[in-house]
C-alpha positions in Angstrom: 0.0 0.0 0.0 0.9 3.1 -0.3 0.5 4.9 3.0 3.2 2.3 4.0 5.2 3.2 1.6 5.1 6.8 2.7 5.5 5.9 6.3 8.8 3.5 5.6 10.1 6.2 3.4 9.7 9.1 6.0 10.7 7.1 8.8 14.0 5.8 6.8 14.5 9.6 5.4 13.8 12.0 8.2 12.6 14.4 5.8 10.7 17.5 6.3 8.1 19.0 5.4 6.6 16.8 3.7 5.5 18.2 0.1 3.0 15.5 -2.1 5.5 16.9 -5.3 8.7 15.3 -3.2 6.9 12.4 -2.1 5.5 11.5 -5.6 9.1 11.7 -7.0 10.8 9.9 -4.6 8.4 7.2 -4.7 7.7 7.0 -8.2 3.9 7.0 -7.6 1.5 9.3 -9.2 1.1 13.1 -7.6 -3.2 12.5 -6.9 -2.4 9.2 -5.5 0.3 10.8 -3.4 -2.2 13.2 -2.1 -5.0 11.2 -1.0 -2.8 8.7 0.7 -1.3 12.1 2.7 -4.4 13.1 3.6 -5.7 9.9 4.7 -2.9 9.4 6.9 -3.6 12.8 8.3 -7.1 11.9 9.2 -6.1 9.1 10.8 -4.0 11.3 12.8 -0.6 9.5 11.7 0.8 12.3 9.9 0.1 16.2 11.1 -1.0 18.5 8.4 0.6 22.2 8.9 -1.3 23.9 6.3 -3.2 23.2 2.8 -1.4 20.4 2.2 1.6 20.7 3.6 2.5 18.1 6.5 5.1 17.2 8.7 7.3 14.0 9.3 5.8 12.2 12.4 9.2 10.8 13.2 10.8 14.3 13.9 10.4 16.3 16.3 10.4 20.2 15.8 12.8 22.0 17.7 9.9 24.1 19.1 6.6 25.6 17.6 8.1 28.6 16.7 10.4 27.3 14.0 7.2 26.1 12.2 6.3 29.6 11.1 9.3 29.8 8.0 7.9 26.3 7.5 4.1 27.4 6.4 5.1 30.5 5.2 8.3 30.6 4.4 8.3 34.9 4.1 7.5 35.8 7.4 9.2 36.3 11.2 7.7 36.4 14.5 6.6 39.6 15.5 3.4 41.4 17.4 2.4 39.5 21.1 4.3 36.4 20.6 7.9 39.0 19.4 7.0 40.9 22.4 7.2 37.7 25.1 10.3 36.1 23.4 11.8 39.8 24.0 10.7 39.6 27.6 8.2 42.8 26.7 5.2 41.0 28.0 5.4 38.0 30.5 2.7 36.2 29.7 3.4 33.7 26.6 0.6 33.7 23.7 -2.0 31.0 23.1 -1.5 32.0 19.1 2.0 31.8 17.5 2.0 35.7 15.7 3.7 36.6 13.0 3.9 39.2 10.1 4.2 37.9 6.5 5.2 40.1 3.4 3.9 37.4 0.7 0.1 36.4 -0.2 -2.4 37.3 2.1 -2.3 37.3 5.6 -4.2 34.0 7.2 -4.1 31.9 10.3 -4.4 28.0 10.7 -4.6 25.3 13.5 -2.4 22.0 13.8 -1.2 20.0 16.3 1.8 21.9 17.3 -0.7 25.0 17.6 -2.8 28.0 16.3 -0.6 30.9 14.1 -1.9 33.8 12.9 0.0 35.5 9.7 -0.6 39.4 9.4 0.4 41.0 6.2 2.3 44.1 6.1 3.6 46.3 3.6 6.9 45.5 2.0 8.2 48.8 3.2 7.5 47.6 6.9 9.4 44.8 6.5 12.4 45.6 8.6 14.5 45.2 12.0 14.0 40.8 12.3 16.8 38.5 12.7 17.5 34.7 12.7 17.8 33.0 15.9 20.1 30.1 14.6 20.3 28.2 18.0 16.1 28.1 17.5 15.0 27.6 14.1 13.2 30.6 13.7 13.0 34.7 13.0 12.1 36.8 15.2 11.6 41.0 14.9 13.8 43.4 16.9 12.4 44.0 20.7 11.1 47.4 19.3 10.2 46.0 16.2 7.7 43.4 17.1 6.8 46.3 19.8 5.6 48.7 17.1 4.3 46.1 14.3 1.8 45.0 17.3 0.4 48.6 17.3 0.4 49.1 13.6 -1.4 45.9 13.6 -4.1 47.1 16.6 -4.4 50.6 14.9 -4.2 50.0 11.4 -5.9 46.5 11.0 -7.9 45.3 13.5 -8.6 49.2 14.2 -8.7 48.5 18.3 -6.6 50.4 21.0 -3.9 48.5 21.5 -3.1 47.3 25.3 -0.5 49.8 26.6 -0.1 47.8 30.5 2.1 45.4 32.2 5.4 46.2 29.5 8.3 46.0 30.5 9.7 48.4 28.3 12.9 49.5 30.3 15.6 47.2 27.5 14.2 49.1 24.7 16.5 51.5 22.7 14.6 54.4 22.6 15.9 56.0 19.4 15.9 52.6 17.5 12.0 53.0 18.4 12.0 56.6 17.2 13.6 55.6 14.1 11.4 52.4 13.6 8.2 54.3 14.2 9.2 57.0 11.7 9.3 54.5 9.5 5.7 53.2 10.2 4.0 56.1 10.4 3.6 56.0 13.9 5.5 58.7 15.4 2.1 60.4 16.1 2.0 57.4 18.2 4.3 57.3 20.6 4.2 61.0 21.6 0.6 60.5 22.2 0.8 58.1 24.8 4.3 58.9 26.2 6.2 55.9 24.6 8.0 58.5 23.1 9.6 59.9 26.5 12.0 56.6 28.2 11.2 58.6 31.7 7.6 57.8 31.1 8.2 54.2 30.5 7.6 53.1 34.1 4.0 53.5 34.0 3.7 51.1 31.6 5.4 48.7 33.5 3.4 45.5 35.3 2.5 46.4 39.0 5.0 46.0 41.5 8.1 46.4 39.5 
């Protein structure tokens, strides 16, 4: 059969992802075949399914859930509430992996490592990230992801974004100046005091 084929092959391989295309070349089977054995295997809850059609080798383990973000969409770092509690920002870890994308639309999905949300931004907002070699993944500057989760509050979900319990005191202000220029949201900062490091403490969770 061929979902055993698929298994033995993954298992001996260690590949991943795990593309249809690659499997229906390395196997020599046809690509529709390929397809429906995938996603009967995934039903069955043998192999995980990432996204559309793209699934995982059962026989690795990923590093973390993090990394899986370059691995569904391959243009895109972490950034917004999940940035800001890698960074320390906020101490409370996100339920949803965020991130911001540059290519397609933006889109979030669910599998069994967890939920991500992908927010799109505009090329010229795609800035101030970095890989994090030891982890698998990118992730945005700490006053990066800081300001993409505002943009994001502001200029897409149009909410007020939540401006307690940050712990903002590691930030370089003038990289946020400069970063917020950038985005259009000087206006911002100065509003609410971001802009001023001496008003930073008021931000900051209670008792610290």
């Amino acid at each position: 059969m061929i979902t055993l084929e698929i298994l033995s092959f993954l298992r001996k391989t260690r590949i991943y992802p795990v593309s249809p295309e690659v499997l229906a070349y390395e196997l020599g089977e046809g690509l529709s075949s390929v397809k429906r054995a995938l996603r009967r295997l995934a039903v069955a809850g043998i192999i995980p399914e990432l996204y559309r059609g793209l699934y995982w080798n059962p026989f690795v383990e990923p590093a973390n859930n993090l990394c899986l973000h370059q691995v569904i969409a391959p243009a895109s770092y972490v950034s917004m509430l999940t940035g800001m509690w890698w960074h320390g920002i906020i101490e409370q870890r996100p339920f949803v992996v965020t991130c911001v994308t540059w290519s397609g639309r933006g889109f979030s999905c669910e599998n069994e490592f967890g939920r991500y949300e992908f927010v799109r931004l505009p090329k010229k907002f795609i800035f101030g990230f970095h890989d994090v070699p030891e982890h698998l993944f990118a992730v945005g500057d700490p006053e990066k992801v800081l300001l993409d989760y505002f943009y994001v509050a502001l200029h897409v979900k149009k909410r007020k974004p939540r401006l307690v319990e940050l712990n903002l005191e590691d930030l370089d202000v003038q990289k946020l100046k400069e970063y917020a220029k950038i985005m259009g949201l000087t206006w911002f900062l100065e509003e609410t005091g971001l802009a001023n490091p001496d008003r930073w403490s008021e931000f900051a969770p209670r008792g610290c």
